[in-house]
Backbone bond lengths (Angstrom), bond angles and torsions (degrees), N, CA, C in turn:
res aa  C-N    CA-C-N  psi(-1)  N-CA   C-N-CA  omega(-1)  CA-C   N-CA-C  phi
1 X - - - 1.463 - - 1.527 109.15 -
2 X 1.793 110.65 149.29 1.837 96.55 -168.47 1.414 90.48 -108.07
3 X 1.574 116.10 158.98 0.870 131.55 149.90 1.853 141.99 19.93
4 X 1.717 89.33 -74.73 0.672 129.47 152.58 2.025 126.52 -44.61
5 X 1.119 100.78 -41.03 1.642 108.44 -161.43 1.221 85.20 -110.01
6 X 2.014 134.62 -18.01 1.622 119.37 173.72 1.476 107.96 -67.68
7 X 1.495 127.34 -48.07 1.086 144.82 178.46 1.450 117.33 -49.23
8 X 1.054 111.67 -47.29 1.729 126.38 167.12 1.571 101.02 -60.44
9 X 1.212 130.13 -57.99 1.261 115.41 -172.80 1.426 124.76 -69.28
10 X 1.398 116.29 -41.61 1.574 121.88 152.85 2.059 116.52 -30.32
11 X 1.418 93.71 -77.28 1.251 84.71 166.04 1.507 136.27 -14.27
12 X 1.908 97.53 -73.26 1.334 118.51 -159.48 2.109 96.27 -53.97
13 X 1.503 99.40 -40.62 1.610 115.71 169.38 1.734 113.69 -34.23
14 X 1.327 106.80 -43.36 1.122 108.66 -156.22 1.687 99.04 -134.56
15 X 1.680 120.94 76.85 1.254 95.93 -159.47 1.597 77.15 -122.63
16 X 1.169 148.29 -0.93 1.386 137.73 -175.42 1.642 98.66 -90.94
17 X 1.775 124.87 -5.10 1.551 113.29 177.14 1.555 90.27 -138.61
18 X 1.891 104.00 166.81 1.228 106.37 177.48 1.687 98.93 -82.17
19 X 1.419 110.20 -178.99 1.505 115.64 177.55 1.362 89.87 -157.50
20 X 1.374 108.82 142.53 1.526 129.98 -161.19 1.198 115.65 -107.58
21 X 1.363 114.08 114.47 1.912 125.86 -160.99 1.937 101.62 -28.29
22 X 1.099 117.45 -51.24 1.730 115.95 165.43 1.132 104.57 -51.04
23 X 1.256 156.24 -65.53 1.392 145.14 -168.69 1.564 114.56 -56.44
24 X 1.378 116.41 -35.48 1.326 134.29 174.00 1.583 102.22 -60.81
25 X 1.258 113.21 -62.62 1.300 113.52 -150.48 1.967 99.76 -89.33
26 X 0.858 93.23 -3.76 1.806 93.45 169.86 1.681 102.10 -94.10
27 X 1.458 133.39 -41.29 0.786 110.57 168.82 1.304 133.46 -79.21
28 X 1.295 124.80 -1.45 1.367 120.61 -175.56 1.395 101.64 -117.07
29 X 1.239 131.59 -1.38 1.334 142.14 137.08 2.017 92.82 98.89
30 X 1.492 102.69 40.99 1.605 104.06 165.93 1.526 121.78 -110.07
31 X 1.176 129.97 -160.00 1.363 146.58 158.70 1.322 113.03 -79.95
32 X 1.450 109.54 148.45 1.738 127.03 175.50 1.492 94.09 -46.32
33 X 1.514 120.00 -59.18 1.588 129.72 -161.13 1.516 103.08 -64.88
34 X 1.330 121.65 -44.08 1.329 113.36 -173.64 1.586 112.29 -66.07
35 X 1.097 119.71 -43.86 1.297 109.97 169.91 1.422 146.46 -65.08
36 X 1.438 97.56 -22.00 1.248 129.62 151.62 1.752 112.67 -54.66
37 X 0.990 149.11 -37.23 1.072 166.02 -149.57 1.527 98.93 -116.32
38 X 1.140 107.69 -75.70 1.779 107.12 170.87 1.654 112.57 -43.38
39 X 1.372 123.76 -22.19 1.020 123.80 -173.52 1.802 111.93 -100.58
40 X 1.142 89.30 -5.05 1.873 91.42 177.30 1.711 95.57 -107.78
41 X 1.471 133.40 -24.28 0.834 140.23 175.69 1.946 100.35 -48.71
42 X 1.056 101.33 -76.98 1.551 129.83 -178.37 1.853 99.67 -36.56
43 X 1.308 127.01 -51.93 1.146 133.94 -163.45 1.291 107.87 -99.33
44 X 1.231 142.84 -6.02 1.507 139.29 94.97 1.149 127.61 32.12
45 X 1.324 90.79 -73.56 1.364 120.54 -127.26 1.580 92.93 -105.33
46 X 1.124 124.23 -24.91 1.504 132.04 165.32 2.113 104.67 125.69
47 X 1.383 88.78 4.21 1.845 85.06 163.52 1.613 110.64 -72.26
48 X 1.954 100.90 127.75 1.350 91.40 161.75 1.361 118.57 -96.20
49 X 1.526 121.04 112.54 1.468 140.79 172.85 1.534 131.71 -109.34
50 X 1.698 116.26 80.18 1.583 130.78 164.76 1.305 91.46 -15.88
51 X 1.712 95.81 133.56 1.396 102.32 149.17 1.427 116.40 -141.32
52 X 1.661 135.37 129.42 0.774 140.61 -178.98 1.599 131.82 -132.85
53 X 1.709 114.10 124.63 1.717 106.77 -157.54 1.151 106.30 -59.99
54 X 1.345 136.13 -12.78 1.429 138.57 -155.51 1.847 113.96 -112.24
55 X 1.604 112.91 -29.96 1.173 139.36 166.95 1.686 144.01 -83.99
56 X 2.116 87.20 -45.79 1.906 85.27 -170.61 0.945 103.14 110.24
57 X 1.328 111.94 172.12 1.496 139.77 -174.61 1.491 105.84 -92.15
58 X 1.247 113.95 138.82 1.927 115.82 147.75 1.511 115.09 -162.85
59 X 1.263 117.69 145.40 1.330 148.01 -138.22 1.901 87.74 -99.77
60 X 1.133 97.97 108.66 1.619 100.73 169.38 1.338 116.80 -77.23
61 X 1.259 113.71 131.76 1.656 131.60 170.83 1.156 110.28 -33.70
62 X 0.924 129.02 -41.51 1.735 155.60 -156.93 1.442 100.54 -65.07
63 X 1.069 112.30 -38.30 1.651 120.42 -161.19 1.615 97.01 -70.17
64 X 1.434 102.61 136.31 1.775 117.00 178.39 1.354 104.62 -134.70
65 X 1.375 121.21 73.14 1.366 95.85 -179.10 1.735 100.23 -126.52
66 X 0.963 105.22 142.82 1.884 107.25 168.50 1.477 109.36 -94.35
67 X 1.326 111.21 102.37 1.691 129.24 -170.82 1.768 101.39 -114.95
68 X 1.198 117.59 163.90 1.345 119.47 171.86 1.832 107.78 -94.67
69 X 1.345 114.37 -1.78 1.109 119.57 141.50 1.273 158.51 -62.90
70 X 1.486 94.33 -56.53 1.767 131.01 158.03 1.400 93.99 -39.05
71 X 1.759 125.96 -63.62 1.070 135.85 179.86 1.457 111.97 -33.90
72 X 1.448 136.19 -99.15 1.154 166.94 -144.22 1.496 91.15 -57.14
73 X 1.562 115.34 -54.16 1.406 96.03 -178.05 1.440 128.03 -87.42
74 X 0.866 133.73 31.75 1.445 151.74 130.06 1.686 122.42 -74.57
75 X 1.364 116.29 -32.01 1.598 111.74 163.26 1.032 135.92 -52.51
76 X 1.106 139.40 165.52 1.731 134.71 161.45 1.249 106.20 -94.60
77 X 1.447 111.80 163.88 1.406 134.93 -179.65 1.988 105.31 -25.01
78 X 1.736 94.81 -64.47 1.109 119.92 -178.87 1.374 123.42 -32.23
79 X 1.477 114.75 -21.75 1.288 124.26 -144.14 1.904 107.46 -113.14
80 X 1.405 84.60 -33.94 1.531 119.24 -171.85 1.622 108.60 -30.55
81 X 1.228 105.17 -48.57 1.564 123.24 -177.69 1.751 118.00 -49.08
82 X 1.706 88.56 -38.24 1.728 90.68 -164.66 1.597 116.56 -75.35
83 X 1.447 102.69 168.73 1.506 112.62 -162.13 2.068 88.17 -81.49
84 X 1.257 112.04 150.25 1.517 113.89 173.31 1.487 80.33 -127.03
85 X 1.679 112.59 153.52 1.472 120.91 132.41 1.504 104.37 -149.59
86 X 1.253 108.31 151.15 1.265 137.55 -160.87 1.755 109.37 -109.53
87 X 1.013 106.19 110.46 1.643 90.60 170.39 1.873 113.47 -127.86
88 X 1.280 124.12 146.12 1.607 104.77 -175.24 1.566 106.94 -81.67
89 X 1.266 113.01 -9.35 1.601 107.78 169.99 1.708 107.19 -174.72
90 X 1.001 81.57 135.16 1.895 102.70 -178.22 1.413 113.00 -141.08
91 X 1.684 119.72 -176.02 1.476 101.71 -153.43 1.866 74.23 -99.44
92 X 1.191 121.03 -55.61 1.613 94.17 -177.51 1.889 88.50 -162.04
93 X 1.763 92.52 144.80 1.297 109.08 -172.46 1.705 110.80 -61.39
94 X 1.290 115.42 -42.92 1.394 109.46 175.90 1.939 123.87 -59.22
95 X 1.643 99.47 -18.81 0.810 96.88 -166.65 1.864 109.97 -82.49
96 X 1.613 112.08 -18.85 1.031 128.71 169.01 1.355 123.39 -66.03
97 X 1.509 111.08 -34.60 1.955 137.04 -178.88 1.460 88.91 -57.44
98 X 1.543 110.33 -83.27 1.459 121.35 172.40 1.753 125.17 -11.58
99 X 1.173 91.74 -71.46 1.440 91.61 -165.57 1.902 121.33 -80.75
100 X 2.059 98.36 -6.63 0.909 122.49 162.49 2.187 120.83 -71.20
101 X 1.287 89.68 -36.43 1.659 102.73 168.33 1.403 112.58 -72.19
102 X 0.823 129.46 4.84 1.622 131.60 -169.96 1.098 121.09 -127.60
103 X 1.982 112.87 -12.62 1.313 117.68 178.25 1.765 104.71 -79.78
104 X 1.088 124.08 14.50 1.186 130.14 -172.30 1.763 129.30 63.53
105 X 1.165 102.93 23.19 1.545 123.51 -174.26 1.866 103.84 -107.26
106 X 1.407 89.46 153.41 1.667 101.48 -148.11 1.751 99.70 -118.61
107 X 1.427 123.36 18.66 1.358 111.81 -167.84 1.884 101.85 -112.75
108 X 0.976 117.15 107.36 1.055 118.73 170.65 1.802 118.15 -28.62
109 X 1.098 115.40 131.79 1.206 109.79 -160.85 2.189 104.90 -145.88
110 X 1.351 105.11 126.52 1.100 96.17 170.04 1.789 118.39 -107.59
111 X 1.541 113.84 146.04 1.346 118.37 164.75 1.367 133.65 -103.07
112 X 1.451 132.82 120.57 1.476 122.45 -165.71 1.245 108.42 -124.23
113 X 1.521 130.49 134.85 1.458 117.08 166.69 1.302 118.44 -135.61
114 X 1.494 120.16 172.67 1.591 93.71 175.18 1.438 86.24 -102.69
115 X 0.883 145.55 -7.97 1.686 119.04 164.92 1.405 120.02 -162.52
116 X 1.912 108.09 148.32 1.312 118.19 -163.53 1.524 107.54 -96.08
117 X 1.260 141.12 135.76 1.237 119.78 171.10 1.724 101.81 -102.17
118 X 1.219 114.64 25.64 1.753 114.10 169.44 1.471 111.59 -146.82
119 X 1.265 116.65 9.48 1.811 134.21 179.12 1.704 84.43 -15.97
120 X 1.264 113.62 134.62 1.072 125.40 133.24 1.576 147.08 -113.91
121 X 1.261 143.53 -154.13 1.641 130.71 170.59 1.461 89.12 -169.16
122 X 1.229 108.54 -175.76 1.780 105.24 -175.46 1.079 111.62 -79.03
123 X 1.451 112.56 157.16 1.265 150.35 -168.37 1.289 137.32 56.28
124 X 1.647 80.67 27.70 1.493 110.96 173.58 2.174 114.03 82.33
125 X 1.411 93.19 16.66 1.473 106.32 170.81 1.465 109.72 -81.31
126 X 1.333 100.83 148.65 1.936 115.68 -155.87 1.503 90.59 -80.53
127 X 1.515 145.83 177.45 1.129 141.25 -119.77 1.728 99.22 154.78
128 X 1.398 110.92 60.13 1.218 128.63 175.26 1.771 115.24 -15.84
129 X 1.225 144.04 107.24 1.329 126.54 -171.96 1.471 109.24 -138.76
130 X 1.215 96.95 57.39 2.372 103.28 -171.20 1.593 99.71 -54.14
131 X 1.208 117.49 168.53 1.517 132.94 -173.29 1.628 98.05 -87.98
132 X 1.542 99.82 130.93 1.859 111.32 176.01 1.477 115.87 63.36
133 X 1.354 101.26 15.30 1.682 114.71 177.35 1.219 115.42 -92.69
134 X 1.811 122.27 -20.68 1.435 125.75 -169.20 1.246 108.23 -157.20
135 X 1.335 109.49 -161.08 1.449 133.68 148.48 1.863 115.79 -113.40
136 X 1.138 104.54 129.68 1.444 106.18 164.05 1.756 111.08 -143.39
137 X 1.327 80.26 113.74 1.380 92.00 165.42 1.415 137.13 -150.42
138 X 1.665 137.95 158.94 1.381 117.44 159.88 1.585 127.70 -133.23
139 X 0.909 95.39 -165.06 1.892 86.78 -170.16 1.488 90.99 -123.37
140 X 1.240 100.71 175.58 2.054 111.94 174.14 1.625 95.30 -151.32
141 X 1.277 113.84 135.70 1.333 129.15 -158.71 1.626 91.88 -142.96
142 X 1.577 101.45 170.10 1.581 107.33 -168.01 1.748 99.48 -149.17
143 X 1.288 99.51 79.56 1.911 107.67 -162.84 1.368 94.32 -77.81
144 X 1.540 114.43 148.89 0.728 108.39 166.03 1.751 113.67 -124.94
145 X 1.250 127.43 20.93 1.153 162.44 171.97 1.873 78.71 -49.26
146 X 1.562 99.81 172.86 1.380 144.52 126.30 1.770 126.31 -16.81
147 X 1.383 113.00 146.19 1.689 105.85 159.94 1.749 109.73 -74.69
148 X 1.467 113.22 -34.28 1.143 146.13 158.42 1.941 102.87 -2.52
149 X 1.448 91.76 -82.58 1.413 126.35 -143.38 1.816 92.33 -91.66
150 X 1.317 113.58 -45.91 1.508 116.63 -168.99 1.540 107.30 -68.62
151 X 1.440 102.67 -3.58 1.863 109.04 -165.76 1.435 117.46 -96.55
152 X 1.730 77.55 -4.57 1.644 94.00 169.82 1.718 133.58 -99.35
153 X 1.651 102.79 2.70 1.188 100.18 -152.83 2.037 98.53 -93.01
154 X 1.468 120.77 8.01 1.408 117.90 -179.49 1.879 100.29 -80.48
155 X 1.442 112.65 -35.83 1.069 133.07 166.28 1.980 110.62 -50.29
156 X 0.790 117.28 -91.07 1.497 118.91 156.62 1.095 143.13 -40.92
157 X 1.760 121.09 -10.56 1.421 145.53 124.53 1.834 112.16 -32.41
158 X 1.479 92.98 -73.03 1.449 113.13 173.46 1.680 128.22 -19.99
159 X 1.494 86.45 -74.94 1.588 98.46 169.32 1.210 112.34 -72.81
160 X 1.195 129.57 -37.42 1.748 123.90 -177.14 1.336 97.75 -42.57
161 X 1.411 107.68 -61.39 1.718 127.65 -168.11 1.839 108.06 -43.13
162 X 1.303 104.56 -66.69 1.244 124.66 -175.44 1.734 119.82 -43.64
163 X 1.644 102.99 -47.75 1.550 121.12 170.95 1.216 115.73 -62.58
164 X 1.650 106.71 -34.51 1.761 94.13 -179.32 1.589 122.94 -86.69
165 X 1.688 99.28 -35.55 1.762 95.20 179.15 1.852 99.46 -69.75
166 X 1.333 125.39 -30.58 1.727 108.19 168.66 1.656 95.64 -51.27
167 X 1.166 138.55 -56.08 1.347 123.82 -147.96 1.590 125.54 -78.80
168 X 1.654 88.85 -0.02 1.546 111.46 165.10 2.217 102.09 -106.00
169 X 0.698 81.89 -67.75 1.781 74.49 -166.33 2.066 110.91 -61.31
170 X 1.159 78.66 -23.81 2.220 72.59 -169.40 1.165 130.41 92.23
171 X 1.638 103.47 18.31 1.592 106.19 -160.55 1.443 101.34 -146.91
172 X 1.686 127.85 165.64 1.222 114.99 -148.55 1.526 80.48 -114.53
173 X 1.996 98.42 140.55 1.453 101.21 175.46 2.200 102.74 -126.51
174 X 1.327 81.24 153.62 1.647 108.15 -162.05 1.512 99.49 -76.84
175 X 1.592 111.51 149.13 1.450 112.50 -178.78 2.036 84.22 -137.78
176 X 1.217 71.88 126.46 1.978 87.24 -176.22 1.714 102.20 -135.16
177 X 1.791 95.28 138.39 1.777 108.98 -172.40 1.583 115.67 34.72
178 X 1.351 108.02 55.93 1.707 122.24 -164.67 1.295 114.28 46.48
179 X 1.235 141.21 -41.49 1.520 112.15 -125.32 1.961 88.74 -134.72
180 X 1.110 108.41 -5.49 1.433 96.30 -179.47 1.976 112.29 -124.47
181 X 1.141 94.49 131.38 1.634 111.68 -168.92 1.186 96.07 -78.11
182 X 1.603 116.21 145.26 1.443 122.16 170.35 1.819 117.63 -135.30
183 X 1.357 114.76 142.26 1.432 106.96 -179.84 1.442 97.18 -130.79
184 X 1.273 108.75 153.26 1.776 103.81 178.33 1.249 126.36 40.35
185 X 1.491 111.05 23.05 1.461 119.03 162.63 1.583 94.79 85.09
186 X 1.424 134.58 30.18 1.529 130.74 159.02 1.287 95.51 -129.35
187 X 1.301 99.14 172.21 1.634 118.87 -174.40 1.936 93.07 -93.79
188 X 1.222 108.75 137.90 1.369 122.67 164.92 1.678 142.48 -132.48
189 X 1.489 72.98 2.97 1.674 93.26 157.32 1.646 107.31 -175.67
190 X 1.518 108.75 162.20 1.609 117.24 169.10 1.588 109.74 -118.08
191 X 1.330 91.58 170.25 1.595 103.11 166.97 1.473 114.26 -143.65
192 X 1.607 120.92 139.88 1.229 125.64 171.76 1.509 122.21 -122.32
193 X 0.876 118.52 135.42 1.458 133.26 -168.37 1.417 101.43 -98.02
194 X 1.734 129.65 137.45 1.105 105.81 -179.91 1.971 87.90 -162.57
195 X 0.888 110.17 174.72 1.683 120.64 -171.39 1.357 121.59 -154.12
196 X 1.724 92.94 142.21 1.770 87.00 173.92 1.498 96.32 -104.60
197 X 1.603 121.48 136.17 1.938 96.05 -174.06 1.869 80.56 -117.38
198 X 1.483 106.34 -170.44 1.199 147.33 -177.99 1.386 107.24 -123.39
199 X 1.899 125.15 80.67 1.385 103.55 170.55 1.801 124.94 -52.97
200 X 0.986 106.57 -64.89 1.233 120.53 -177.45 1.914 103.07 -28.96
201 X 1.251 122.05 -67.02 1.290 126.47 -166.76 2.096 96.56 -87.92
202 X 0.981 116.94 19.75 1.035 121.51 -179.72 1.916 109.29 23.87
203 X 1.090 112.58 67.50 1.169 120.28 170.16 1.565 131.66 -135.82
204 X 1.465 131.46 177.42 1.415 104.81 159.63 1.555 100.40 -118.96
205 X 1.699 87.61 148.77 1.607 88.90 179.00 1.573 131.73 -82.31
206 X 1.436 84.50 -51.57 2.064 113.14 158.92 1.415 121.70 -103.80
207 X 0.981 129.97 128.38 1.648 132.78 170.82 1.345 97.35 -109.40
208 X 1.549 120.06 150.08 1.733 144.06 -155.78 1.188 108.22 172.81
209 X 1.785 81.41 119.38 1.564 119.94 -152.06 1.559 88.51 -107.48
210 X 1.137 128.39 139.61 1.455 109.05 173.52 1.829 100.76 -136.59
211 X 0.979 123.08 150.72 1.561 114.56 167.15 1.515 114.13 -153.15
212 X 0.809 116.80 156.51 1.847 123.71 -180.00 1.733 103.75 -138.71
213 X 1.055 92.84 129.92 1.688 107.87 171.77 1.087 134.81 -123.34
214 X 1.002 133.43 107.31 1.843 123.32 -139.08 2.297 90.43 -99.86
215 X 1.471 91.79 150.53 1.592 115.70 -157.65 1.430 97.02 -77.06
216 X 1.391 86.61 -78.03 1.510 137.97 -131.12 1.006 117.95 -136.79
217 X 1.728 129.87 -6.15 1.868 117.35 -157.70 1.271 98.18 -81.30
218 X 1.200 86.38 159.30 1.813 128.56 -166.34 1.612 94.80 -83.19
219 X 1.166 94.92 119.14 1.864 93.86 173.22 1.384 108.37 -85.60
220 X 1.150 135.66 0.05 1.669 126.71 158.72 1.913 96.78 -64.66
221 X 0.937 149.77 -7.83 1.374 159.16 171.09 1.563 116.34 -87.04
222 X 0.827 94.58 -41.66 2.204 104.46 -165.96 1.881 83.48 -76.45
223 X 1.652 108.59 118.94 1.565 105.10 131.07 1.034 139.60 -36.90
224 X 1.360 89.98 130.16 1.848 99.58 -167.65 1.261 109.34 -64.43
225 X 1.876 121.87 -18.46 1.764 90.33 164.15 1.279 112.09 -91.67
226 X 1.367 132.46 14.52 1.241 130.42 163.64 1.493 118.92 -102.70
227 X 1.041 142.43 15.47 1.402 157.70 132.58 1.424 128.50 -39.80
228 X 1.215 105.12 -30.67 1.805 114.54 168.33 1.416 113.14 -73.05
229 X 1.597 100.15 -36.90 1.493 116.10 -156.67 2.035 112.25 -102.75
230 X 1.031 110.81 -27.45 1.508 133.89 -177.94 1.661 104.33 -83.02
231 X 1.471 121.86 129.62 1.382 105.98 167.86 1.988 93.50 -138.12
């Protein structure tokens, strides 16, 4: 982890008080200057971060940004390894997972954007994805499990999904025909399951999980026959 992304995570630790470039830099075991630097790095970058000679640093709530930073420090240890890329708009994350599983490369890799201009969901139905309206993203994995076991993982998507936006809002959210989350009786996010296989060796090579979860969109945007159904 750089510098840069230790400092960010401290912060994010401590974002309801300031913390004072010495407190920073004793715990993360740097220099006054480096943090200083890590901290203009960050604000750059579009973090809004108070600064005061008498107070310290702190990371305003306010801040929305999808960084490959922002990212990482929210992961666990576990996670540290994997490939991230970030894009602010692409035609659709699965479609990147996909064609990324097939280049014959073996590193688990996640894709995030704030918007798809070809979102899809199954059966090839379009999958609304406006810019700063959501999250869309997917992962590409390399199971080596069973057909068995891998047939389970849209299911276990599901709840992953479900546990974390409860563990932000406080409120209980709905999982309907597996793969699509519901709050207040609308859908607020999907999930697609998708594969690179090996006929011949009858296997799969890449598995791609893809999901989009809408934030924030503006219902002057949502089709009006998708307005009943979109929340």
């Amino acid at each position: 982890m750089s510098t840069k992304q230790d400092v960010l995570r401290l912060l994010y630790s401590t974002v309801d008080k300031p913390l004072s470039g010495q407190d920073i830099a004793e715990q993360l075991n740097l220099s006054r200057t480096a943090v200083w630097k890590a901290i203009q790095q960050l604000k750059k970058d579009g973090y809004e971060i108070t600064s005061s000679t008498k107070v310290g640093y702190q990371l305003s709530r306010q801040t929305d940004l999808l960084t490959l930073e922002g990212i990482r420090t929210h992961l666990g240890e576990e996670l540290q390894d994997w490939d991230i890329q970030v894009f602010e708009t692409t035609t659709s994350t699965n479609d990147l997972a996909k064609t990324y599983g097939a280049s014959g490369s073996r590193v688990p890799t996640f894709f995030i954007a704030e918007e798809q201009t070809a979102g899809r969901g199954r059966l090839g139905r379009t999958f609304l994805s406006p810019p700063k309206s959501g999250l869309y993203m997917s992962i590409c994995i390399f199971p080596e499990g069973d057909l068995d076991s891998i047939s389970l993982i849209t299911c276990a998507t599901a709840v992953a999904a479900t546990r974390a936006v409860e563990s932000f809002i406080h409120e209980k959210i709905g999982i309907k025909w597996v793969n699509d989350l519901y709050y207040h009786d609308k859908k607020i996010a999907g999930i697609l399951t998708e594969a690179v296989t090996n006929i011949e060796a009858q296997k799969v090579d890449a598995l791609i999980v893809g999901m989009g979860i809408n934030l924030h969109i503006d219902d002057a945007i949502i089709p009006e026959d998708l307005k009943p159904i979109i929340g």
